[in-house]
C-alpha positions in Angstrom: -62.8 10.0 2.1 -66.2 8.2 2.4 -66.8 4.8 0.5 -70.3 3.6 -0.1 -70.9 0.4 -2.6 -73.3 -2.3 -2.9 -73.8 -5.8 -4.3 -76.1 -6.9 -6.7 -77.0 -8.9 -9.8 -78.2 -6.8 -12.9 -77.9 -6.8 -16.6 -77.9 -3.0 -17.0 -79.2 -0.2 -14.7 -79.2 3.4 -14.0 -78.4 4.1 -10.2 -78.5 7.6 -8.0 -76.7 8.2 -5.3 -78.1 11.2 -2.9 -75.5 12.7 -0.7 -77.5 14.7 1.9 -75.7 17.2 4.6 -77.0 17.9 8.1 -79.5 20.3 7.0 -81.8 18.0 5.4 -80.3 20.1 1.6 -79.1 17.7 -1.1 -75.2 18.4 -1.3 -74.3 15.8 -4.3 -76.5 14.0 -6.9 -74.6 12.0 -9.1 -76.6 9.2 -11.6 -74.1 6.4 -12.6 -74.5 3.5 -15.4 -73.8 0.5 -14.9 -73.4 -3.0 -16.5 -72.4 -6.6 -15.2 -71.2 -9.2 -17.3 -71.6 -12.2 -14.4 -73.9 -11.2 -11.9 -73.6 -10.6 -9.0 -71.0 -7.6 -9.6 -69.5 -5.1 -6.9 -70.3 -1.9 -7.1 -68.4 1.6 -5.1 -69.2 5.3 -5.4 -66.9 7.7 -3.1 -67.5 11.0 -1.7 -64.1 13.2 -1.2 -64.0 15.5 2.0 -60.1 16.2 1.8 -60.3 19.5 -0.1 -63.9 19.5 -0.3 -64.0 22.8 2.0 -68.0 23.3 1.2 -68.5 19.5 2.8 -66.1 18.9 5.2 -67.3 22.1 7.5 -70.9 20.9 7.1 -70.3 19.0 10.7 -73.5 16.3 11.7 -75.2 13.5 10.0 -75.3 12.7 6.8 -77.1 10.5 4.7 -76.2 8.6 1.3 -79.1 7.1 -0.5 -79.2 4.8 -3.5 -81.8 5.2 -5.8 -83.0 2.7 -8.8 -86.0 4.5 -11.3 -86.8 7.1 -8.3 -87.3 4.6 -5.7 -84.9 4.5 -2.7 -83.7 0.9 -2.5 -81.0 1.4 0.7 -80.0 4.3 2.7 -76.6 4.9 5.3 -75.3 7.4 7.8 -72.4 9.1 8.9 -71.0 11.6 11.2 -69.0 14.3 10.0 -67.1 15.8 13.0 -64.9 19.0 13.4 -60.6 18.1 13.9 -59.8 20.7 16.3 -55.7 21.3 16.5 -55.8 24.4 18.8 -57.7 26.3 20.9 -57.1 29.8 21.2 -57.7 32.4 24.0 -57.5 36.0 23.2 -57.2 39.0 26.1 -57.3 42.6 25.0 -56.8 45.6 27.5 -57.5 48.8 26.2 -56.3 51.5 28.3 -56.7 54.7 26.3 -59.0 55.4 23.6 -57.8 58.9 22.2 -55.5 59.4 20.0 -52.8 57.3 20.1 -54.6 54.7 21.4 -52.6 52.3 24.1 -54.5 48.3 23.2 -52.7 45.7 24.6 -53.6 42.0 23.5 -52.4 38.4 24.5 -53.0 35.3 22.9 -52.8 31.8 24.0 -52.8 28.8 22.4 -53.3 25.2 23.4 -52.4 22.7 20.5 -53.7 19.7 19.4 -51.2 18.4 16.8 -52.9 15.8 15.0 -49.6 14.1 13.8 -48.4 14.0 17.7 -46.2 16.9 17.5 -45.4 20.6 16.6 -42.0 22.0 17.0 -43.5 25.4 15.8 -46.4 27.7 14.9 -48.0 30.6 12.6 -50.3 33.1 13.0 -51.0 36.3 11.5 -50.5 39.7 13.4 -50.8 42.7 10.6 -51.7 45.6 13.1 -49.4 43.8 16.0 -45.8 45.4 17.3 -43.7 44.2 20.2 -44.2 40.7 20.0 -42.8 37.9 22.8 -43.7 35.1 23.7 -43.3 32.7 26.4 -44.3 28.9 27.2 -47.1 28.3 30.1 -46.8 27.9 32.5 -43.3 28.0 33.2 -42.4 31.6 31.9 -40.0 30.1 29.8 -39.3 32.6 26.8 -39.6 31.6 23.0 -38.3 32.5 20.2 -40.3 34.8 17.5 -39.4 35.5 13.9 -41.8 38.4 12.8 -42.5 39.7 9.0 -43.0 43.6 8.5 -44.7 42.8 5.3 -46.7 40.0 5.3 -47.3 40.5 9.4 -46.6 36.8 9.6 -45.7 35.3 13.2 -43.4 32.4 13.7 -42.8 30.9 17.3 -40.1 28.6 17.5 -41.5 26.3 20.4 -38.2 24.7 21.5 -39.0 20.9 20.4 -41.5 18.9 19.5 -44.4 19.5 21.1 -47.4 17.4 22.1 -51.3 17.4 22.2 -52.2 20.2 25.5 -49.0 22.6 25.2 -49.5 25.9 25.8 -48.2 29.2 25.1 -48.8 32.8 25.4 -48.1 35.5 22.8 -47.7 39.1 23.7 -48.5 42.1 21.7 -49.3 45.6 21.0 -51.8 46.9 19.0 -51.0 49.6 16.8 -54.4 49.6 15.0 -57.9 48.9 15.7 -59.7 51.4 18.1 -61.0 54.5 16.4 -63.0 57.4 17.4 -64.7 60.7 17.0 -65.3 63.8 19.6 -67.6 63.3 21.9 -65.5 60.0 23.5 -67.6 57.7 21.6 -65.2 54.6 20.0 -65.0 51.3 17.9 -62.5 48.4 18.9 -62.8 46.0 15.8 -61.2 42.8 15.3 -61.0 40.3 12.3 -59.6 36.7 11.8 -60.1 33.9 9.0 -59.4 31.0 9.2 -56.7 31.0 6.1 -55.5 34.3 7.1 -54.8 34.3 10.6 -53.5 30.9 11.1 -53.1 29.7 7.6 -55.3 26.4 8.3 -58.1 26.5 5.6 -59.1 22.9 6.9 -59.7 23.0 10.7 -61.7 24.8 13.2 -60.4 26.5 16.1 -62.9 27.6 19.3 -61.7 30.8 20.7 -62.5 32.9 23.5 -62.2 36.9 23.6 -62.1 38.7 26.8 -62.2 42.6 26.0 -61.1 44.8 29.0 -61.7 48.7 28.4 -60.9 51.8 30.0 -62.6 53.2 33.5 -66.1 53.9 33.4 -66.5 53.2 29.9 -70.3 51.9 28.9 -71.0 49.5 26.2 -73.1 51.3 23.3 -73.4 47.8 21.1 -71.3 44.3 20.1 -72.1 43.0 17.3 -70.5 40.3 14.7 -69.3 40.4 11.7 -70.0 38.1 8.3 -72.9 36.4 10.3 -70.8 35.8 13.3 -73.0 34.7 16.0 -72.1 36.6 19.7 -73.1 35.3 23.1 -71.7 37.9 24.3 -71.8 39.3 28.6 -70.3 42.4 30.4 -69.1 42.4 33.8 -66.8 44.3 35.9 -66.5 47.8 37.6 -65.1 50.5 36.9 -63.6 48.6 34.2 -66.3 46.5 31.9 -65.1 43.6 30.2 -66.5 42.1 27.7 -66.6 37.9 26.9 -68.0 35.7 24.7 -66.8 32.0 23.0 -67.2 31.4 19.4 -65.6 28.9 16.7 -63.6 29.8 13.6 -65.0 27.4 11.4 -62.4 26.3 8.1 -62.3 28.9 5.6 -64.5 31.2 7.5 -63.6 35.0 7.7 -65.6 36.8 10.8 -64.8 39.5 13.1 -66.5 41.6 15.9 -67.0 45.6 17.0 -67.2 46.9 20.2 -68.9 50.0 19.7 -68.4 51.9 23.3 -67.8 55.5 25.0 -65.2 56.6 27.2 -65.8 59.6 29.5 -62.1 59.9 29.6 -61.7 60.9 26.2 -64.4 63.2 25.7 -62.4 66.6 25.1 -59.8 64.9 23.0 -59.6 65.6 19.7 -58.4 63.2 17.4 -58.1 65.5 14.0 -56.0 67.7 16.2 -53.5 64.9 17.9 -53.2 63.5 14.1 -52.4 67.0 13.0 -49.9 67.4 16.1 -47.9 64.0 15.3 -47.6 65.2 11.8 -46.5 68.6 12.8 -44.2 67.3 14.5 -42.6 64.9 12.2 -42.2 67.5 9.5 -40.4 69.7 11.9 -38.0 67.2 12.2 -37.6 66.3 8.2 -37.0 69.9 7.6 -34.4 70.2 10.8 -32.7 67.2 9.1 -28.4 68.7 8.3 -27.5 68.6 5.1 -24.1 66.4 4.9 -21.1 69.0 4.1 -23.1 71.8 4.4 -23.8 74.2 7.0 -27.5 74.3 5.9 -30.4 72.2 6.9 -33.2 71.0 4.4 -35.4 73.3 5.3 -33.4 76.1 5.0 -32.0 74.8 1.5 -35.6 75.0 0.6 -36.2 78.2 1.4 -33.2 79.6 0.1 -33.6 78.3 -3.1 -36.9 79.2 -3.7 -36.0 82.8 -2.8 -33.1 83.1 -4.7 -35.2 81.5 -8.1 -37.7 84.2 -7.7 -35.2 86.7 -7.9 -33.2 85.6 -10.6 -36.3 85.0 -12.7 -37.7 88.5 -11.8 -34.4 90.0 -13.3 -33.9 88.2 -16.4 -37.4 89.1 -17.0 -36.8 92.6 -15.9 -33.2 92.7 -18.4 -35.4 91.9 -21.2 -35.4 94.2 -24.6 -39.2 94.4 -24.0 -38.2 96.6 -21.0 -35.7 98.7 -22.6 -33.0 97.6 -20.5 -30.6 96.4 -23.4 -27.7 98.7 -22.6 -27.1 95.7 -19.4 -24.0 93.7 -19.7 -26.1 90.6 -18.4 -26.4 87.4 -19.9 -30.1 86.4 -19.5 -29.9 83.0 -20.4 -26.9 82.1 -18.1 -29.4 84.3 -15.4 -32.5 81.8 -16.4 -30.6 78.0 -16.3 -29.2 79.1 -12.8 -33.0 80.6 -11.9 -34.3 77.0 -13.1 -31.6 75.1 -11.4 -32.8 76.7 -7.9 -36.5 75.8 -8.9 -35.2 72.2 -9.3 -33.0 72.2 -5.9 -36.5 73.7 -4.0 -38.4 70.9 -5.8 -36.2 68.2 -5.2 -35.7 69.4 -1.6 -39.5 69.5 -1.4 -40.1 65.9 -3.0 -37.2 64.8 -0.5 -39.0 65.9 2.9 -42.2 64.0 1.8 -40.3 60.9 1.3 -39.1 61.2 4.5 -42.2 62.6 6.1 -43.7 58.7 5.4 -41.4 57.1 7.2 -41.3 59.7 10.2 -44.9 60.0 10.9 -45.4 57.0 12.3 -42.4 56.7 14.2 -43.3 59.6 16.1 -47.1 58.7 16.3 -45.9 55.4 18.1 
């Protein structure tokens, strides 16, 4: 919260108050009666940054100035600076590009607790799998509650911990490169501020350091939502990209690494996708069928054989073919030929439900 107030002796007056951010833009104009019985009277106005995202990421000088009929009568400054309670440091290796591609990431943290300590922390890992983590630099390991749904990450850091402790989390990606023939890939990457470490209020300066496959060549990097990349490539055979940049409050950014890997050239992603699939409905349709000596796709099959007979006969028995001398019930013959078409269906319906889960289990 910022106070500003004045003094003086006055009847009755109109007053303005200018609140102007670091760009030289008025942020706040606000026009205030007042009155004083017995002069001289006090007089405060204040300006709210707590919850004031719009202001309190507008980090310089400021300037307040009180007006009286247009005329500036006194003028203040302050400094708005950013609270920083982490610093992060993110390491991705890609080692393949095709299809499924191998991306592993590491992230560490160094906190700044403003309240002395943290005995845990958050962050947000949708696309992330096999998740550890472990306390630099001792190796020690800590704990890590994970959420399927909401891809939230909890590390349990062992006790309260103080401003400069570190700690490393390890991951998987299982999203995030993607590519066409001709080796040619994207490696994208997205945080907010709110979203990945559910801090609205505070910076946090990270650093990326992007290590991709042999022989790989840069095609472009570029930012995302006007994130601003200084960005340089070194290495051999292995090019690594590195650049610093700060997650201001309530920001969402992101980068691409837009690159092409001569390793990958004759792979196909369409067909690998097509060959993971393949492969999980194989195994659906291999899948027993408890008490029977039948598997589901067989069941299927046989079913919808067996309905296409019986509805070919009981059309075939009809009087319009002159086959009424028959001693064959045609509706019994058409409820059992439409209880087969409902076993095939259901058997059907049954495999894609499983198909869902399967896929990605064997694309992993």
């Amino acid at each position: 919260m910022v106070y500003a107030y004045f003094t003086a002796a006055l009847t009755t007056a109109n007053v303005t108050w200018l609140w102007i951010d670091p760009s030289g833009q008025v942020f706040l104009n606000r026009t205030q009666e007042l009155r004083c019985g017995i002069s001289p009277c006090n007089y405060i106005f204040y300006f709210p940054l707590k919850g004031n995202i719009r202001a309190a990421t507008k980090f310089g000088l400021w300037t307040v100035t009180l007006q009286a009929g247009g005329v500036d009568i006194y003028s203040d400054y302050f400094t708005v600076i950013p609270v920083i309670l982490q610093d992060t440091y993110w390491n991705f290796e890609v080692t393949r590009s095709a299809w499924p591609p191998r991306v592993h990431g590491q992230l560490m943290v160094t906190i700044h607790p403003s309240n002395g300590t943290w005995s845990s922390y958050v962050v947000t890992l949708p696309f992330a799998a096999n998740i550890t983590a472990h306390e630099y630099p001792s190796n020690r390991t800590l704990d890590v509650v994970t959420s399927n749904k909401t891809g939230e990450v909890v590390v349990n850091l062992g006790g309260a911990r103080s401003n400069g402790y570190r700690f490393v989390l390890s991951f998987d990606l299982v999203y995030g490169v993607s590519g066409s023939p001709g080796g040619v890939y994207v490696f994208n990457w997205r945080e907010s501020a709110w979203g990945t470490f559910d801090d609205g209020y505070h910076s946090v300066p990270g650093s990326f350091n992007i290590t991709l496959p042999p022989g790989a060549t840069i095609l472009d990097i570029t930012g995302i939502n006007a994130m601003t990349l200084n960005a340089s490539v070194t290495g051999s055979p292995r090019p690594v990209v590195q650049f610093r940049t700060t997650l201001s409050a309530d920001q969402s950014v992101g980068w691409v690494v837009l690159y092409h890997d001569p390793t990958a050239e004759n792979s196909n992603p369409n067909s690998e996708t097509n060959t993971v699939v393949g492969g999980g409905l194989n195994s659906v349709w291999a899948q027993s069928i408890p008490f029977l000596p039948l598997t589901l796709g067989s069941l299927s099959s046989w079913a919808a054989v067996m309905s296409v007979f019986l509805l070919t006969g009981s059309e075939l028995l009809a009087p319009a073919y002159g086959r009424t001398g028959v001693l064959v019930n045609r509706r019994r013959l058409r409820i059992a030929a439409l209880i087969l078409v409902s076993i095939f269906i259901g058997a059907t319906v049954y495999a894609i439900i499983l198909l869902q889960s399967v896929a990605p289990q064997v694309a992993h």
